[in-house]
C-alpha positions as CSV (number, residue, x, y, z in Angstrom):
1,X,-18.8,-2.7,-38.9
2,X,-15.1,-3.5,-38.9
3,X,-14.5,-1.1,-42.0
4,X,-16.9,1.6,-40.3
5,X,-14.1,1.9,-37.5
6,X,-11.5,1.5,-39.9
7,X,-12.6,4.6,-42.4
8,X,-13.6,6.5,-39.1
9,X,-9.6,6.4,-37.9
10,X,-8.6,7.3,-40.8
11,X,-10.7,10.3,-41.3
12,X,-9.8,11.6,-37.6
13,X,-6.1,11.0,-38.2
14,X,-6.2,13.3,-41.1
15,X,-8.3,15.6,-39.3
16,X,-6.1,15.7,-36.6
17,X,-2.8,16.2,-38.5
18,X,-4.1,19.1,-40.3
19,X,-5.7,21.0,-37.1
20,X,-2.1,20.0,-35.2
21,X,-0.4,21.7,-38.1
22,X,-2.5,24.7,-38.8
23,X,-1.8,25.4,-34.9
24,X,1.6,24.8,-35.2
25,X,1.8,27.7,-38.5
26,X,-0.3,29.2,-36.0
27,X,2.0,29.9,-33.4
28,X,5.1,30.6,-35.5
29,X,3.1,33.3,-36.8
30,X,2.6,34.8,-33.3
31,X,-1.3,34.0,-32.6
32,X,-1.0,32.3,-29.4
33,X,-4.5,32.2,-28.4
34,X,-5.6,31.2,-31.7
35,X,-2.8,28.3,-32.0
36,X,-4.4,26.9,-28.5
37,X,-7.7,27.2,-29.6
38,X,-7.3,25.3,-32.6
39,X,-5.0,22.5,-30.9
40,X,-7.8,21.9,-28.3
41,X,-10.1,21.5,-31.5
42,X,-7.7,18.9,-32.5
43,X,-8.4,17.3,-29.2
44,X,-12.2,17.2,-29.1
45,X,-11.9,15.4,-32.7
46,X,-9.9,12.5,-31.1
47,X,-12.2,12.1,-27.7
48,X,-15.7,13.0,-29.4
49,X,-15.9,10.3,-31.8
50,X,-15.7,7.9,-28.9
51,X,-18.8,9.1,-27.1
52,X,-20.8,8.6,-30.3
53,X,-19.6,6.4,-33.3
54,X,-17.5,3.9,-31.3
55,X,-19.6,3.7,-28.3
């Protein structure tokens, strides 16, 4: 179980850092909407996970 949480951090740090940084080449390149869009994405995969796999 321990390693379950473990792998599952890992996986949504990743995901985060790479959603945090598309938005951020997002918004240099002058897509606003789509830069917030994809940052609130970046949210959803941090607060989902603990509705279902950590619960």
């Amino acid at each position: 179980m321990f390693f379950a949480v473990i792998a599952v951090m890992v996986v949504m740090v990743v995901m985060v850092s790479y959603t945090l940084g598309f938005s951020i080449t997002l918004w240099k390149g002058k897509s606003k909407v789509g830069a917030i869009t994809v940052f609130l994405l970046g949210l959803a995969i941090v607060v989902l996970p603990f509705f279902s796999v950590l619960k």
